[in-house]
Structure formats: C-alpha cells, structure tokens
PATIKOL-588633 format. One record per atom (N, C-alpha, C, O): y, x, z. Coordinates in steps of 0.02 Angstrom, whole numbers, plus 50000, padded with zeros to 5 digits. Example, Ala and Ser with C-alpha at 12.3 -4.5 7.8 and 13.67 -1.06 7.14 Angstrom:
REM residues 2
497165066050390/497755061550390/498355066050390/498345071250423/498885064250354/499475068450357/500025064550394/500575067050402/
REM end
This chain:
REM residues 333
605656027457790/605566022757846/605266016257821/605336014357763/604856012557875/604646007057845/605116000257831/605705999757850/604925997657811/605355988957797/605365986157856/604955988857894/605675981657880/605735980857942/605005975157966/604615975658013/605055970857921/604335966157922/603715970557931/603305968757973/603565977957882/602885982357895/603145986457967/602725990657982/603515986457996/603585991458031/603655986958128/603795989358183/603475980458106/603675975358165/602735974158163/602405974658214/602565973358127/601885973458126/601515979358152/601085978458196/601605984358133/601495991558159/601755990658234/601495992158288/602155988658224/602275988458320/602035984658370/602015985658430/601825979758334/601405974658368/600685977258386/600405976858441/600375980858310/599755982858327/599645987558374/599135988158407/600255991558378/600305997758425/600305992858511/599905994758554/600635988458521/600765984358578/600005981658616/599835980858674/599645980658547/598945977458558/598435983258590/598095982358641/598445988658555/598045994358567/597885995458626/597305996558641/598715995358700/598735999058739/598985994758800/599435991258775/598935993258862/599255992358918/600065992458922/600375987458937/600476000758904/600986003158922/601016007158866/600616010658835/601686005658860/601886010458816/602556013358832/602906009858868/602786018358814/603556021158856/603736020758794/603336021758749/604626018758780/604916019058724/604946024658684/604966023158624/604956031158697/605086035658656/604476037858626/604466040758572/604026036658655/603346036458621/602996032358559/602616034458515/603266025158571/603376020458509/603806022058451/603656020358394/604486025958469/604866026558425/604336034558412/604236033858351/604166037558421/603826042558379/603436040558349/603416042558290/602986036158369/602296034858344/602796030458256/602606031358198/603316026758276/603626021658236/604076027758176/604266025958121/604136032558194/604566038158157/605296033558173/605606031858123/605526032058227/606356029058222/606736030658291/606676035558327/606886028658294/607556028958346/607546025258400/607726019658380/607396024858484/607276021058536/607596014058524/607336008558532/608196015558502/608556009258494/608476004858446/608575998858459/608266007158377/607996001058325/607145999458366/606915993958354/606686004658416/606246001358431/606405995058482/605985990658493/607075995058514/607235990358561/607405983158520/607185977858542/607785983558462/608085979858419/607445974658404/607405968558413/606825980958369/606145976758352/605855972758390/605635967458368/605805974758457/605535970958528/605835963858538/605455959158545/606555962858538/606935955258512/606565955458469/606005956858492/606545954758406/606325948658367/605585949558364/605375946658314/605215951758389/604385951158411/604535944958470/604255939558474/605005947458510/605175941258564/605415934358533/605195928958554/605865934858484/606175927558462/605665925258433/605715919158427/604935928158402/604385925458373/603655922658402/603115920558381/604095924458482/603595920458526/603245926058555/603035924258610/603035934358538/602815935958596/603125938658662/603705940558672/602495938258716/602705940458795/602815946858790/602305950058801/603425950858774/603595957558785/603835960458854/604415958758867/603605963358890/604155965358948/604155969958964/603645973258957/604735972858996/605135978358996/605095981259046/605135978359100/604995989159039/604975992459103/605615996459115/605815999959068/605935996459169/606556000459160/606446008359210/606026010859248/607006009559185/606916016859210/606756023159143/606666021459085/606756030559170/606726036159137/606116035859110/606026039259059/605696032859130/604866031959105/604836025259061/604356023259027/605456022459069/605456014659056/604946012058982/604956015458931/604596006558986/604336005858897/604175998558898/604475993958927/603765998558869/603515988458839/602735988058861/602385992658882/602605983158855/601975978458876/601935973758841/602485971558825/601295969858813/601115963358779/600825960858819/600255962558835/601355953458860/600995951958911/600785944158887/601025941958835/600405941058920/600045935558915/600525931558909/600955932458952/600675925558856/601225919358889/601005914158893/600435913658916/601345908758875/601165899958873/600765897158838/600305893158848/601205902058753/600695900458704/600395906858648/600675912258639/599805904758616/599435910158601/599925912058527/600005907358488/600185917558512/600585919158440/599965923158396/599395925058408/600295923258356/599615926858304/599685933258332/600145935958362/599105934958314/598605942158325/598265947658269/597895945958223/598465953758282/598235956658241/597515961258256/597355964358307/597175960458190/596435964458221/596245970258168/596405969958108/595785977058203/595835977858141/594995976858113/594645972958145/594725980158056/594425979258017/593565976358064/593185971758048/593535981058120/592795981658155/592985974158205/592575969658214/593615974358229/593955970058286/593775961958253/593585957058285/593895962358189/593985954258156/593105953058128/592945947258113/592625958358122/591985958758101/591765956358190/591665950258189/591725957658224/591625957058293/591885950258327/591555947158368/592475948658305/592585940558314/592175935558281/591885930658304/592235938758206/591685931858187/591115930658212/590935924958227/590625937458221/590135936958244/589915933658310/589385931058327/590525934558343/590595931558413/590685924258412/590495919958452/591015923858356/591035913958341/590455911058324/590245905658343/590185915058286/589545911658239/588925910858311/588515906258319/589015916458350/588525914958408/588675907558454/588225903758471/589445906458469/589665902258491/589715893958473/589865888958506/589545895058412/589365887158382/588695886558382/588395882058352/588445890658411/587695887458437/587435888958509/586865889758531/588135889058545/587855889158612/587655885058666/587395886658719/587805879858646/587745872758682/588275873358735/588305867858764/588755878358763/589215876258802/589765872858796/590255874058830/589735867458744/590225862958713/590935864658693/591445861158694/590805872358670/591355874558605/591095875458544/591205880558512/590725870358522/590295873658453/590985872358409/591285876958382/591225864458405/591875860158354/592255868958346/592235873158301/592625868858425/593205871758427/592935880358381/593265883258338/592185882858414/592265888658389/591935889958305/591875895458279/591745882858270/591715883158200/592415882258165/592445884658109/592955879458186/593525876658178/593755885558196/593725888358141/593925889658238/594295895858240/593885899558200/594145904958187/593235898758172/592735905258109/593195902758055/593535906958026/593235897158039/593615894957984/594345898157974/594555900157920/594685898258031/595485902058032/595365909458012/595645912857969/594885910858055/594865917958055/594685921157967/594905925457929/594195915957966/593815918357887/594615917257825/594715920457773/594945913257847/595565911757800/596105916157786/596495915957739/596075920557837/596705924657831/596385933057819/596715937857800/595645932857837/595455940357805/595445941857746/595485937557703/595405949157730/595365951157654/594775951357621/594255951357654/594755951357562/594435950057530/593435953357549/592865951057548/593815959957563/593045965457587/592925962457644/592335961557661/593455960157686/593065959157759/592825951357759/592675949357816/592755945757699/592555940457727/591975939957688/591565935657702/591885943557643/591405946857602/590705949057656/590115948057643/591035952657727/590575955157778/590385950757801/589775950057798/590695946557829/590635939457878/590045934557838/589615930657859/590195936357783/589985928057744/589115930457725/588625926957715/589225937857724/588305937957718/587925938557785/587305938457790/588455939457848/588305940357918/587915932257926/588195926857917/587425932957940/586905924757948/586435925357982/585915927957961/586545922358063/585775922658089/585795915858137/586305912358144/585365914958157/585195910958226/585155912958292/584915918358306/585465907458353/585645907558395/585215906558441/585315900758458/584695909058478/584105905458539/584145908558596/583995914558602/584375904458646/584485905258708/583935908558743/583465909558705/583825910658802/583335913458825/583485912158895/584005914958912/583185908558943/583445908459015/583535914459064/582995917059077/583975916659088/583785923759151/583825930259097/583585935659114/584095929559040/584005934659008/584535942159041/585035941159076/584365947559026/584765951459053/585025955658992/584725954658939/585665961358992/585995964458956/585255969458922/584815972158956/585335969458840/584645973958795/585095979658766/585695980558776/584485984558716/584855990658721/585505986858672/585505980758668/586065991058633/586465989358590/586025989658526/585495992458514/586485985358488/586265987858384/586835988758362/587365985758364/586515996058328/587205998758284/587395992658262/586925988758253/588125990058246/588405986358189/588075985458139/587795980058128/588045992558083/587965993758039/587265991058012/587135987857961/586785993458070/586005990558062/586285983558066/586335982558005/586455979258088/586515971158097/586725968858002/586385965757962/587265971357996/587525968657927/587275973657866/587555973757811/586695977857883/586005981257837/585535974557826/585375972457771/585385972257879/584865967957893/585155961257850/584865958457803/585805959557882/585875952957869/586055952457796/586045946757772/586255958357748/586375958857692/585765958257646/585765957557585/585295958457684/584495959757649/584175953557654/583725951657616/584445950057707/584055941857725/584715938557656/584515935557606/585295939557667/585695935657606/585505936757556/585455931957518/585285943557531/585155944457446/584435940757438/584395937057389/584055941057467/583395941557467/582875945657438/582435944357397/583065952157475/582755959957439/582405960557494/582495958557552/581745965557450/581235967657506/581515972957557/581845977757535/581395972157628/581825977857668/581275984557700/580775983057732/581425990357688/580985996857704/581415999357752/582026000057751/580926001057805/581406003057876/580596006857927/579996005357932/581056012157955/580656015158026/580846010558082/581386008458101/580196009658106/580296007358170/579996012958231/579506016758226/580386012158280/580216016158343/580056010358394/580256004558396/579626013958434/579546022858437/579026025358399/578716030258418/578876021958335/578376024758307/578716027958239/578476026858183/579276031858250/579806034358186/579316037258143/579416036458083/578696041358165/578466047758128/578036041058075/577906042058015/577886035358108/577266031558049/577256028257997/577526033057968/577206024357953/576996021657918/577696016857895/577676011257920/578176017857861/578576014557818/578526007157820/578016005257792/578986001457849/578665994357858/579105991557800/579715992557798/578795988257758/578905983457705/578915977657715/578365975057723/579355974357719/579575965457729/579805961957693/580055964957645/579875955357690/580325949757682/580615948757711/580275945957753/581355948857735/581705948357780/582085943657771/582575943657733/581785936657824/582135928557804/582775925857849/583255922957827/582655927657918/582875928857964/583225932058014/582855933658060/583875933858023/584115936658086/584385934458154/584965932458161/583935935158206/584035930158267/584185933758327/583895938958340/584725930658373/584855932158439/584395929158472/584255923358455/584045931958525/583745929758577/583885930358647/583565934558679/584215927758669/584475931158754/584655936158755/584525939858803/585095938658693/585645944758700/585155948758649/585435953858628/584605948058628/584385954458621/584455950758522/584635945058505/584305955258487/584275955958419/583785955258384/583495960658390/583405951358340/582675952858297/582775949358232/583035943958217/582455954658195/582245953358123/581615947058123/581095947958155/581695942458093/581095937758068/580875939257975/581235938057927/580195941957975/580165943457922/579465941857913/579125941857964/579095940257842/578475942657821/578495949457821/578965953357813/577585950657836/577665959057828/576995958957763/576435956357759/577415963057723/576915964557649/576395966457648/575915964757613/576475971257698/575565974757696/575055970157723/574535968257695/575375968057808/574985965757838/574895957757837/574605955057884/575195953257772/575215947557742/575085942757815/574535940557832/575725941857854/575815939857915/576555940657928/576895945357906/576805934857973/577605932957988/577445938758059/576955938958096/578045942958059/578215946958113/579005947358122/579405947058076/579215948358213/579445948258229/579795955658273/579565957758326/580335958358238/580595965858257/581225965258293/581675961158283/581185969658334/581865970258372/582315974858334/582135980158309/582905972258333/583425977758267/583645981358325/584265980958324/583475984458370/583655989558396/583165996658373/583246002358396/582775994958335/582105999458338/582185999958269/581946005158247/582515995158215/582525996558151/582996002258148/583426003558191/582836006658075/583216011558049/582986009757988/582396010057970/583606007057945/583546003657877/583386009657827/583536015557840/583056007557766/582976015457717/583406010757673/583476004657680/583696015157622/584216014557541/583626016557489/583186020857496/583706013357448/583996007057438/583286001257446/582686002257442/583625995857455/583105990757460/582915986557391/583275984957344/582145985457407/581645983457366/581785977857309/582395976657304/581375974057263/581515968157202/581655963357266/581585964357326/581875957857228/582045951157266/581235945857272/580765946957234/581195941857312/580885941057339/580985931157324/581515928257313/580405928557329/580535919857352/580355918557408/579815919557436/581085915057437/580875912957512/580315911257539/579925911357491/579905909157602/579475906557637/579665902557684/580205904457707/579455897457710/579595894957750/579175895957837/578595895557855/579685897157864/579265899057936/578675893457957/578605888357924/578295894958011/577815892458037/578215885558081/578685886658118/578025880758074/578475874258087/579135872558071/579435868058101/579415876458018/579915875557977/580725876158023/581245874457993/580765878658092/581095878258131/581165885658154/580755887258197/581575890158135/581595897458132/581605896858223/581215899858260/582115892658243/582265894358319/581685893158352/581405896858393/581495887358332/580665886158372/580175889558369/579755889258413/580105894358307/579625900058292/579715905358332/579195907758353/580245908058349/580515914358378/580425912658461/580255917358496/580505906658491/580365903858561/579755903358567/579465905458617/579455900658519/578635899258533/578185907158520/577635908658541/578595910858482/578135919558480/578285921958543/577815925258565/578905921558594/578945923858645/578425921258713/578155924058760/578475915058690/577885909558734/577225909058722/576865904258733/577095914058700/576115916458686/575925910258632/575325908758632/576285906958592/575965905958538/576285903458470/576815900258473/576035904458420/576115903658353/576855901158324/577245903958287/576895893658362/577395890758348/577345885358273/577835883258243/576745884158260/576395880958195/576155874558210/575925870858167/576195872658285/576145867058273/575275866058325/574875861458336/575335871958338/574685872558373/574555869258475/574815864158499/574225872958502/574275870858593/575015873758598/575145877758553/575385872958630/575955875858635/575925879958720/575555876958759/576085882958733/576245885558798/575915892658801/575625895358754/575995894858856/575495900958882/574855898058884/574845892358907/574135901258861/573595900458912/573315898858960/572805896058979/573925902258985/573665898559079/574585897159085/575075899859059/574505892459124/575205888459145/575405887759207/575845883459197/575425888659265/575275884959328/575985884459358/576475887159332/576015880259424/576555879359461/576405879659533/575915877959565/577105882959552/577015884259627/577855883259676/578415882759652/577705883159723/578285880459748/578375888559792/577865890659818/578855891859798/579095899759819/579535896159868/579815890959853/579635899959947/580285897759986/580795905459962/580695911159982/581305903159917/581725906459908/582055902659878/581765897659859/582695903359863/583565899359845/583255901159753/583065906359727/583325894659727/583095894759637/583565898859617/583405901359563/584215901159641/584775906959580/584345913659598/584495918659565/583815914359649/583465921359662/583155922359612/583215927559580/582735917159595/582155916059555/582165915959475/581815919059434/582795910259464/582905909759400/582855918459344/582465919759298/583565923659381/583465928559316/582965932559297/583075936959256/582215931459329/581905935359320/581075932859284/580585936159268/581245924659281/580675920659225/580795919559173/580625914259148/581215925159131/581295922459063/581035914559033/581495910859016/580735913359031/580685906658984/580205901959040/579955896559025/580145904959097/579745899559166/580685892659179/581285893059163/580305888259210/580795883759222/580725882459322/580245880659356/581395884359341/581395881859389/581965877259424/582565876659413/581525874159473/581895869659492/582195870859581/581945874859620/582725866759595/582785868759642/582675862559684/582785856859664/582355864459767/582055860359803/582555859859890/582515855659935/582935865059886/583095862859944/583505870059942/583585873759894/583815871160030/584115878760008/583735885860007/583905891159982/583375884760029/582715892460022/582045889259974/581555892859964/582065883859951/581385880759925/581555880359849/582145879059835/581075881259798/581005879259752/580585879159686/580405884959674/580405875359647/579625874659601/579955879759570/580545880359556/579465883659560/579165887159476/578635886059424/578075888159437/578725883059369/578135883759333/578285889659297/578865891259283/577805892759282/577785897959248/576965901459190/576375900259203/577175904959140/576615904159106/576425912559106/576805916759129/575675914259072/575455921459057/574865919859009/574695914358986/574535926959001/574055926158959/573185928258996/572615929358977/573615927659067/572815925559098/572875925959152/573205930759170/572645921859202/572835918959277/572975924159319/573485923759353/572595929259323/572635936259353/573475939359366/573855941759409/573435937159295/574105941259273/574795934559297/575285935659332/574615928459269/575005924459324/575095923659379/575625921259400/574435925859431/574595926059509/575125933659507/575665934559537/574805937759469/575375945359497/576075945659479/576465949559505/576265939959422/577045939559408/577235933759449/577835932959460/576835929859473/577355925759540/577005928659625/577045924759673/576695935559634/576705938359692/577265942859694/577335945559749/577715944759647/578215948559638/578735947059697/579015951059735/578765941759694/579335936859731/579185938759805/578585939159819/579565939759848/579555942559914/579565936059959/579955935260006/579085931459938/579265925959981/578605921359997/578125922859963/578535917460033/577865912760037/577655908259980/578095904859953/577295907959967/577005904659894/576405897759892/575805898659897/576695892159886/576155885359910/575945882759812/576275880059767/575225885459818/574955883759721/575135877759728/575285875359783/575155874759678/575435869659660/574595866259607/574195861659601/574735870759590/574155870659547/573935874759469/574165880259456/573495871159422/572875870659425/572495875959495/572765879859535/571785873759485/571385876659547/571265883459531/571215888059571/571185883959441/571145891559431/571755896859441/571705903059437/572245893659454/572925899059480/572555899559566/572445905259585/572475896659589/572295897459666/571695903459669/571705907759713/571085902959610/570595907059617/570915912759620/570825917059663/571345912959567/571755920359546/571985922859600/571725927759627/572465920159621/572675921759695/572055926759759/572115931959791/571395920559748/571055924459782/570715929359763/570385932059807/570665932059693/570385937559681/570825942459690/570545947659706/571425942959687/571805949359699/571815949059771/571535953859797/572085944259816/571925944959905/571545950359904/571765955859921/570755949159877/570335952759884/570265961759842/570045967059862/570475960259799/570775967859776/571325970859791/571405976759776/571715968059816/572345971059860/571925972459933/571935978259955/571595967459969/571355970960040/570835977260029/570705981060075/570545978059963/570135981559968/570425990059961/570175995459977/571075988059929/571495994459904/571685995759961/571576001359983/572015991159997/572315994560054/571745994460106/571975990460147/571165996260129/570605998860162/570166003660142/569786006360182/570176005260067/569726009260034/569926017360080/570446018560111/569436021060071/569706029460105/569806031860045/569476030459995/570386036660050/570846038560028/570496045059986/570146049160016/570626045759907/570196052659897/570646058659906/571246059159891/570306062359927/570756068659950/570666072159873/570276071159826/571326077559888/571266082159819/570616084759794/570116081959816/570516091059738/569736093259724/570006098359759/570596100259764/569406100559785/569316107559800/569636112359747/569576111159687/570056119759779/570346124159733/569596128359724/569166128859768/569576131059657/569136136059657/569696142859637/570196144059604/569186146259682/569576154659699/569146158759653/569236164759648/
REM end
C-alpha cells in the first residue's frame, strides 16, 4: 500500500482527471478500502480542497471549485501546455503580461528537472492578428522539434506539404512565431539564400539536425514586425510599407460583421449599420472583389483608382451575367 502522503496525491490526481467519481471505484483504482478513501477526502479537505459528497448507493466525490485556488497537480504534457500558454500570455497586451510572467516563474519552479528543460528551450514570439480564426493544429512534438533547433542553433531539414514528395528544405531556424493562432517557422533558407516564412503545420522535421549555425538578424531587426509586414505584402526592411494598393470605403453594415473577416484591414465603427474599412491587396481589381464580398452598399472612399476597379468588374460582372450561355459539345455516336 502506498504512504499516506503518495497515496493522497494519487487521489487528488485521480479527483482532477474526472467530474465524478463513486467511492468504490477510487478505492480500487487506490488498491484500499472505501473507508480509508473517506478518511483521505478529510484531510484533502482540512488542506483546503472543495471536496463534495455524493450520498447514496452510487454515492462518490467531486473537486469542486472554492474561494481559494490550492495547489494543483499536472501531468507531464498538462504542465508543457501551461507554460506555453503563459509564455503566449505575456505578450498579449490584455494586461496579464506581470501576472502571467510572475505564474511561468511558479510553474517553472516546482517542475522537474526534464520538464523545465522542455519549457526553457520552448521560445517564440507573440503577433496578434485581427479577425483571426481557429488554424489547422501542430503536433506538440513538431513545436518543441522546431523550438529546440531555433535554441541550439542547428541547421533544420524538414518536408513541407503539400509538397511532401519534393525537395528536402534546409534552414536556419531563428525564429518561432504565433500569428493569430496559427504557427510559423522564421528561418533563412540555404539554398534559396533568402529569409522565409513556414507554417509548422506543414513541417515534418527530419533526425538528426544539421552543424550549428551564426545567427542573422531579421529584416528591420524586429522579428514581430517582420512576420506582420510579410503578411502585409511587404518586406518589412524598412521599405513602402503597406499593400500596393490601399483604399478605403465606408460599407452599411454593424463593424463586429466586418471586423473577423479583414485580417490585418482596420475598421472603424460609424454608427449602428455604418462603418469605414481600409483595407489593402496586391492590385485594385483584387481590392474591389475582397470588399464586394460584403453583402452590403459600398460608398469609395477613395483613392480614384479603387473606384475605377469597381467599375471594371460592374462591367465584367454585367457582362457574365448577359453573356449566352455555352451549351454542352455535341455527343459523337
């Protein structure tokens, strides 16, 4: 049987696991006797947690919420998954950065030796993305592949998809960054002697990785500003900054319609159905057709070349919808 200290812990973790638990089921899982599991439940209680009791032939325990928070047990993936969750959180600007660098610190204090070992080469950057929506997942494993390769500073060899069948990609891998949920490698790429930007959902790391490498410094020395400005059609070096074409328009629709679907456009709100969009692309055409999306009336705002745009599709949209229709080919018999 266990010691009573390893075996109150065991019961706790078991408490954490599950909703409900029926007593005789704990005492199996515990190898003991309903009644020393009842005994254990007091002093989990005299130590501050919310235990409560279900009575009856089915009767069992619950870990319920109380006043105040008692320690917690996690296990190995559970406490890898918190930090990571902190480290995102001290750069979120929702004014828990203090509090959630102050709980990485607790957390990092009381893990073992292998698991802060994980944490401590776990290193990336945090960049918001406006309207962003849920991206595919990344294995774990690929995340702390990657981020182990940006800490050592070894060359990293990996398939990317969907092009698995091609060409082996060789990097420097300086960088690992969140972007509006989604995941990317910031790396030089060897062959093609150029800073590129990969989504670690698409990486599949190869063993073992390459000699060590001397850092580089990104294009305006600002990893977050590099990774915002590659999403925003340019360089991020210091160059024109923006999209190509830029324009603004005022849409009658409520701005929370509008907002999740302009990634990095800014809008404002004008009234209760009214509100500006500026928004950018990589050629007016293509900016009038991502703000005709919008199911609503549209007043340019401006430049005059967003307005032309406008009128060249009018005119290729009326022509689509008047053109005669081609019928199938003829079957040959």
């Amino acid at each position: 049987m266990q010691k009573t200290s390893a075996r109150l812990l065991s019961l706790l973790s078991l408490l954490q696991a599950r909703r409900d638990w029926p007593g005789q089921v704990l005492a199996d899982r515990l190898e003991v006797s309903p009644r020393t599991v009842r005994r254990d439940v007091e002093r989990l209680r005299e130590l501050g947690y919310p235990i409560l009791t279900a009575k009856g032939p089915d009767g069992g325990y619950r870990l319920d919420a109380g006043t105040e928070l008692p320690p917690l047990l996690f296990d190995d993936e559970q406490a890898v998954a918190l930090a990571v969750a902190l480290q995102i959180a001290t750069t979120s600007g929702a004014g828990i950065e203090e509090a959630a660098a102050r709980a990485l610190a607790t957390v990092r204090q009381v893990m073992p030796a292998r698991l802060r070992h994980r944490i401590d080469t776990l290193r990336f950057t945090a960049v918001e993305r406006p309207g962003a929506r849920p991206d595919p997942q990344v294995d774990g494993s690929v995340l702390m592949a990657l981020s182990a390769a940006v800490h050592a500073r070894e060359v990293l060899y990996f398939d990317y998809a969907p092009a698995a069948d091609g060409p082996i990609r060789r990097v420097q891998p300086h960088h690992l960054v969140t972007w509006g949920g989604r995941w990317y490698l910031v790396a030089w790429d060897v062959d093609r002697e150029d800073w590129r930007t990969f989504r670690a959902d698409r990486i599949t790391p190869r063993t073992p990785t390459g000699p060590r490498f001397t850092p580089r410094e990104v294009p305006g020395g600002d990893v977050a500003a590099f990774v915002a400005a590659r999403f925003q059609g340019y360089d991020g070096s210091g160059g024109p900054e923006g999209w190509p074409c830029r324009g603004e328009v005022i849409l009658d629709l409520p701005a929370a319609e509008v907002f999740p679907y302009v990634r990095d456009g800014v809008v404002e709100e004008l009234g209760l159905n009214r509100c500006r969009l500026v928004l950018g692309s990589w050629s007016w055409p293509g900016l009038a057709a991502a703000i005709g999306r919008f199911d609503a009336d549209i007043e340019v705002v401006g430049p005059p070349a967003l307005k032309d745009a406008f009128a060249h599709l009018a005119r290729r949209y009326a022509n689509a919808a008047t053109a005669t229709p081609v019928g199938p080919p003829p079957s040959i018999s």
